[in-house]
ROBA-746686 format. One line per 5 residues: number of its first residue (from 0); their letters; for each residue x, y, z of C-alpha. Coordinates in nm, 4 decimals. Each point is the difference from the previous one (the first is absolute). Last residue first. Layout:
N
NUM> a> X/Y/Z  ... $
end
This chain:
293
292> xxxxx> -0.1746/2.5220/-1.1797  -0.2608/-0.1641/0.2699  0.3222/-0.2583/0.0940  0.2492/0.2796/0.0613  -0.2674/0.0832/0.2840 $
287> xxxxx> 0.0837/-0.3041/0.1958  0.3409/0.0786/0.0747  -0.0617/0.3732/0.0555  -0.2367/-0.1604/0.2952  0.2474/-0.1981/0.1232 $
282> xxxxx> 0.2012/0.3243/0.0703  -0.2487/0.2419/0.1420  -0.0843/-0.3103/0.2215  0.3577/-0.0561/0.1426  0.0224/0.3431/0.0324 $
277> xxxxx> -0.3068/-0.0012/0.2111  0.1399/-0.2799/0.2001  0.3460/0.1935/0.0746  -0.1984/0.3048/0.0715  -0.2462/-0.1840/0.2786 $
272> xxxxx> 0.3374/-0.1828/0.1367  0.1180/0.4080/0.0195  -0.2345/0.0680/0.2301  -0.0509/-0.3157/0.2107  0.3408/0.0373/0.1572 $
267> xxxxx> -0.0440/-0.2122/0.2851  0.3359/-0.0370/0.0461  0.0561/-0.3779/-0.0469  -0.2996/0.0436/-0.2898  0.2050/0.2142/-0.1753 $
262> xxxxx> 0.3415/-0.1903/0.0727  -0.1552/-0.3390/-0.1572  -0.1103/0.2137/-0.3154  0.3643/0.1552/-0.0371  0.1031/-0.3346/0.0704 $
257> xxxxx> -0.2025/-0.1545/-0.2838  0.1072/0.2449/-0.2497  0.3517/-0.0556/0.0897  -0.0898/-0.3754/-0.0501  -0.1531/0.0970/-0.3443 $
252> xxxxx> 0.2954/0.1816/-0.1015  0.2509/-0.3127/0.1080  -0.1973/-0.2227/-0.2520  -0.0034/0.2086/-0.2503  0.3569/-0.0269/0.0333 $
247> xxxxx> 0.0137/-0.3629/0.0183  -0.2278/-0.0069/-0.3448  0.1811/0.1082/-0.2230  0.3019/-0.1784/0.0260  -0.2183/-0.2859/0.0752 $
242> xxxxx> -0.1438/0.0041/-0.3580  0.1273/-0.3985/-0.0814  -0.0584/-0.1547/0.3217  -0.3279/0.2289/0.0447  -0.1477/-0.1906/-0.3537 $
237> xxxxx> 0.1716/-0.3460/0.1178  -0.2200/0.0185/0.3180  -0.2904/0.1470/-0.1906  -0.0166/-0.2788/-0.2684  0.0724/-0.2965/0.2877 $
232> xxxxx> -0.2993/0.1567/0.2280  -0.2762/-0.0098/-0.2920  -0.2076/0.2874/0.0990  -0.2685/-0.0383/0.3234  0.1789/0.2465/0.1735 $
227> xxxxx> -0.1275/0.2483/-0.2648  -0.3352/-0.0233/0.2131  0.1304/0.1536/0.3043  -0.1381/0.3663/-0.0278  -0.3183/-0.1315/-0.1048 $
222> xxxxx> -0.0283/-0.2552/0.1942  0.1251/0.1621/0.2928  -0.2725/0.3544/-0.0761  -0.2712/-0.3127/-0.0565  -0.0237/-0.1530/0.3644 $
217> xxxxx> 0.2710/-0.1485/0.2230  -0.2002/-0.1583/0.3429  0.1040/-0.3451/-0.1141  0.3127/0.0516/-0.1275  0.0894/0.0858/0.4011 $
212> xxxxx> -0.0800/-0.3842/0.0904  0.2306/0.0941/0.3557  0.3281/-0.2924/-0.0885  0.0354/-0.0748/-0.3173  -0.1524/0.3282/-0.1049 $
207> xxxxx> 0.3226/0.1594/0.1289  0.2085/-0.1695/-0.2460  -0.2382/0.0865/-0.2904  0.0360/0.3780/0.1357  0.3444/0.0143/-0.0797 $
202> xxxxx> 0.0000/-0.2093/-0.2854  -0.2998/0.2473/-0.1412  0.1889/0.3172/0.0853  0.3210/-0.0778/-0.2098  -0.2069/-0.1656/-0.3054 $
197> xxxxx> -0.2007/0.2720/-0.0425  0.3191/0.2613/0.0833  0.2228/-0.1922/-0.2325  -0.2794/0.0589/-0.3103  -0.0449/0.3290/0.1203 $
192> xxxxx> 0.3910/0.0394/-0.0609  -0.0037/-0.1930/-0.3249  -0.2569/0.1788/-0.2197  0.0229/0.3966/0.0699  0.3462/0.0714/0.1681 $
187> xxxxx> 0.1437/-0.2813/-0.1672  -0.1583/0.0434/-0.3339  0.1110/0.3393/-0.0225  0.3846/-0.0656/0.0848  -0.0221/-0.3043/-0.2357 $
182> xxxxx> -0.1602/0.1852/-0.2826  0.3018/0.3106/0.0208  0.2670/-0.2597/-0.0025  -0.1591/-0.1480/-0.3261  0.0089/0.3203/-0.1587 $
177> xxxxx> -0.3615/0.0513/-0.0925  -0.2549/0.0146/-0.3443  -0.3645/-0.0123/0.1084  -0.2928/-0.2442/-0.1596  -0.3694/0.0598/0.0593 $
172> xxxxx> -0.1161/-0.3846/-0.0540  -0.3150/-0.0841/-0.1501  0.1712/-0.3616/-0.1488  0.0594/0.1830/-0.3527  0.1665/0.2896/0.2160 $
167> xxxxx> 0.2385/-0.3104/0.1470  0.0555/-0.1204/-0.3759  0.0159/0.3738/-0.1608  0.2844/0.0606/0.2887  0.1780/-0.3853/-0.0900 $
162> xxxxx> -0.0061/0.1221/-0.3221  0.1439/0.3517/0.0324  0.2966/-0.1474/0.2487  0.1032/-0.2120/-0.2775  -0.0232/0.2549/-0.2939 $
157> xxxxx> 0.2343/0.1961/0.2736  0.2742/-0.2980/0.0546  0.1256/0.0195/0.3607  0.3509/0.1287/-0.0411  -0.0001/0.2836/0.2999 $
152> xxxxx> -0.2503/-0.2235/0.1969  -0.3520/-0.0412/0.0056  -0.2708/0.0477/0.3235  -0.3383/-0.0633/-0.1427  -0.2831/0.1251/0.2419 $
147> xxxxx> -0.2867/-0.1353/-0.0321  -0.2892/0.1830/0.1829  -0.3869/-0.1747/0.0431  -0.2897/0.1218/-0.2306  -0.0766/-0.3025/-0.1386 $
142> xxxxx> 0.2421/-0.2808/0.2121  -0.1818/-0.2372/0.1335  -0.2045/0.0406/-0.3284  -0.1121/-0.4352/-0.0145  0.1020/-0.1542/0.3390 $
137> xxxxx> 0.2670/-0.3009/0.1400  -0.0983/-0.0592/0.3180  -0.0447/-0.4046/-0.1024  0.3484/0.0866/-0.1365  0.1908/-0.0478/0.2949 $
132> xxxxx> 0.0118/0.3048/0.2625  -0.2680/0.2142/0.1733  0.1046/0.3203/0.2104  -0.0107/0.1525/-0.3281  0.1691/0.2144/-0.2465 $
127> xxxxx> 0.0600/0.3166/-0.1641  0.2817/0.2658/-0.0520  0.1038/-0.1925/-0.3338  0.4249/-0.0248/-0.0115  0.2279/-0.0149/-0.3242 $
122> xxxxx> 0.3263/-0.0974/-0.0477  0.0034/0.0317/-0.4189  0.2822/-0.2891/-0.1762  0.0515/0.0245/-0.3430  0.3515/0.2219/0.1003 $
117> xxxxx> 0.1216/-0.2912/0.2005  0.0937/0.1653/0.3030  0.4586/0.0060/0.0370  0.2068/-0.3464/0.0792  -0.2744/-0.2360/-0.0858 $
112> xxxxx> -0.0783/-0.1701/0.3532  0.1434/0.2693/0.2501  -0.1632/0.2688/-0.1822  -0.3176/-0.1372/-0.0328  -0.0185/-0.0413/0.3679 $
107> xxxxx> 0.0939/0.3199/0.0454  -0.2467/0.1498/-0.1881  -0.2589/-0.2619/0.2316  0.1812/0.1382/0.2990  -0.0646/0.3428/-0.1193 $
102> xxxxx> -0.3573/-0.0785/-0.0956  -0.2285/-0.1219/0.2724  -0.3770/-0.1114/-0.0114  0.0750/-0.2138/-0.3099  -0.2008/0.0246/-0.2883 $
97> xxxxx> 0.2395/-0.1116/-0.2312  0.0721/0.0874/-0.3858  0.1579/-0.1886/-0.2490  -0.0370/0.0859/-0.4088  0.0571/-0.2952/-0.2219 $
92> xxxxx> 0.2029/0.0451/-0.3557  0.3517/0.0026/0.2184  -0.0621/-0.3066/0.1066  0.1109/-0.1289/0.3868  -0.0079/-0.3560/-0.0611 $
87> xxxxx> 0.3273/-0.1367/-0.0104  0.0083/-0.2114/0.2685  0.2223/0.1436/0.2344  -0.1485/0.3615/-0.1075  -0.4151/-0.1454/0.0771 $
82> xxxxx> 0.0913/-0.1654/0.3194  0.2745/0.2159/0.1721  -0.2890/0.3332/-0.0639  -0.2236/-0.2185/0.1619  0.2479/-0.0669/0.3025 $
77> xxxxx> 0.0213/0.3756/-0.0103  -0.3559/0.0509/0.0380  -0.0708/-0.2257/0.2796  -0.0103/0.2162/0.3009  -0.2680/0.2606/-0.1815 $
72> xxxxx> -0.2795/-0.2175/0.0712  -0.0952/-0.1433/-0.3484  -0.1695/0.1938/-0.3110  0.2508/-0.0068/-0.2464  -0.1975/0.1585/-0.3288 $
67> xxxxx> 0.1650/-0.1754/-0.3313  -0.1129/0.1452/-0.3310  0.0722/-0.1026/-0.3489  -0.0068/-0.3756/0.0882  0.1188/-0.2072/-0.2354 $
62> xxxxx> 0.1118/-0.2406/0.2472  -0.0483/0.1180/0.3123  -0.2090/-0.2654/0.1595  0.1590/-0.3168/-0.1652  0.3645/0.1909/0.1482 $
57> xxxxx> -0.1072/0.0578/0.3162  -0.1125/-0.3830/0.0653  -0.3341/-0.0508/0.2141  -0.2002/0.1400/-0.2809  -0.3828/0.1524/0.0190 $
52> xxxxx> -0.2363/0.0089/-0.2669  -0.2609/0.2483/-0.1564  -0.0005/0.2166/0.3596  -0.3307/0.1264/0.2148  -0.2122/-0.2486/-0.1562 $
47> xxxxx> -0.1049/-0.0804/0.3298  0.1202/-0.3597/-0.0739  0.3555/0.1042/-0.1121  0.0100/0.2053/0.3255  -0.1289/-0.2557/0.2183 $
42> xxxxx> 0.3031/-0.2826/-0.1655  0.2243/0.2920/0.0477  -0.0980/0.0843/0.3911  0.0409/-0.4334/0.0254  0.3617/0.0205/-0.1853 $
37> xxxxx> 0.1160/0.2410/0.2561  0.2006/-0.2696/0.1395  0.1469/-0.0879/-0.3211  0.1303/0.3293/-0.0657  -0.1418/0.2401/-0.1939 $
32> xxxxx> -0.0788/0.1166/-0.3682  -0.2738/0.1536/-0.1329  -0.1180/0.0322/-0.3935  -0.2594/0.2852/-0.1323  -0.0389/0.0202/-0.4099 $
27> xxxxx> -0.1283/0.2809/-0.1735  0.0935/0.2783/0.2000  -0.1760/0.3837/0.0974  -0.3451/-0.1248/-0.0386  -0.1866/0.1884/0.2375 $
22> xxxxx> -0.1083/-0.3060/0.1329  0.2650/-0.2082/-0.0865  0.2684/0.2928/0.2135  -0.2302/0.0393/0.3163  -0.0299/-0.3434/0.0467 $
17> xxxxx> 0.3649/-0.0700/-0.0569  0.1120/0.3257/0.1940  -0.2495/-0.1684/0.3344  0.1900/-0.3367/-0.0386  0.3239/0.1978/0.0358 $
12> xxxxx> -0.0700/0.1892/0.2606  -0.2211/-0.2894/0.2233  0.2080/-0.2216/-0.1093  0.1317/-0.1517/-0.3587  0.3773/0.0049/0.0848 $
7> xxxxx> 0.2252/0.0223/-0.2940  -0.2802/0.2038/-0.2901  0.0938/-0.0925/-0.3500  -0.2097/0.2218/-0.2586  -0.0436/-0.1774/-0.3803 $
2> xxx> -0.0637/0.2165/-0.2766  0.0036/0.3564/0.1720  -0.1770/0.3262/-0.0669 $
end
């Protein structure tokens, strides 16, 4: 599908579409590029055979490149976007696409760089992931069976969008089409709130096992509930940075729901806490039955 495939930021996402992509063989050629204090997580991913070779300088990594995936924390796209225009190396032959978490403020981004989105450039997003960062976490099908949703714009170039959807569906993707608003809104209310709450209820109790040992008596519902804590804190902080308009009021609805909770229990209103949990069930459980479709 491609000659030579540049992936910026050879991590757990983009070390895991490298695998994916030479073992289905989707690319020829597989280069990385980084900074030079990522140069150790390029040296492992050269030696895992996870990339061909890996460049320290944009414009070694990019060259002749007919597809560059930007697969850093969404906080340093625009300086990216600065790199490869100031230096002449956006081409109009290569197809871009991301994988950031976010997309308006990646659009934007874009926008503020070039003047308008590049039309060779696809914002894409795969729903899938890891509380694991760094290539070493870096896995073969991470994404078979896992939603991509592409979110272009009004001048995004179609033949564009089509081969970055037969790349992803090439990787075992199931790829959706979205207005980039309409992806943030979902991903907040389904990725970056619970993500907030894990970290939210794990500092609070972290502070408290300082002092009574209470980790100790936590068993597998906190783990499991908790475990997204565990997620690379400088991607997530720049991921709610960038979606916070989307978040705060998802924020607000969960401490209404919270209240209503803290006034049913106040009251002693057992009856309709019973119906709030049930819901809550009915609910998860429609959640987990679009996955036996």
């Amino acid at each position: 599908m491609f000659n030579k495939l540049c992936i910026i930021g050879v991590g757990l996402i983009g070390g895991s579409i490298a695998k994916t992509a030479r073992q289905n063989h989707l690319t020829k050629n597989i280069v990385g590029f980084g900074r030079e204090q990522d140069e150790e997580n390029l040296t492992a991913a050269k030696e895992f055979g996870v990339i061909d070779e890996y460049y320290l300088n944009l414009a070694d990594a990019v060259l002749e490149a007919d597809c560059v995936i930007i697969a850093t924390p969404v906080a340093s796209f625009q300086t990216i976007f600065q790199t490869l225009k100031q230096n002449n190396l956006w081409s109009e032959k290569t197809i871009y696409t991301d994988v950031g978490s976010t997309k308006g403020n990646i659009i934007a981004a874009a926008e503020q760089v070039f003047g308008f989105v590049p039309d060779n450039f696809v914002p894409a997003h795969p729903i899938a992931g890891a509380e694991q960062s760094g290539v070493h976490a870096a896995i073969v099908d991470l994404y078979l069976n896992k939603r991509l949703i592409i979110t272009p714009v009004s001048n995004t170039n179609p033949e564009a969008v089509q081969k970055i959807q037969n790349f992803w569906e090439g990787l075992g993707a199931i790829v959706s089409i979205m207005d980039a608003q309409q992806h943030d809104k979902v991903l907040a209310a389904t990725s970056h709130l619970p993500h907030l709450l894990a970290f939210a209820l794990t500092d609070m109790l972290g502070h408290q096992d300082e002092e009574s040992e209470i980790f100790k008596y936590a068993a597998g519902g906190f783990r499991d509930f908790t475990r997204i804590a565990s997620s690379d804190p400088t991607m997530w902080a720049d991921i709610c940075s960038a979606n916070k308009d989307a978040i705060l009021p998802l924020i607000e609805q969960l401490q209404s729901e919270l209240a209503k909770i803290q006034g049913l229990l106040m009251n002693d209103d057992y009856k309709v806490l019973f119906a709030t949990f049930t819901y809550a069930k009915s609910a998860r459980q429609r959640f987990l039955d679009q996955f036996k479709q």
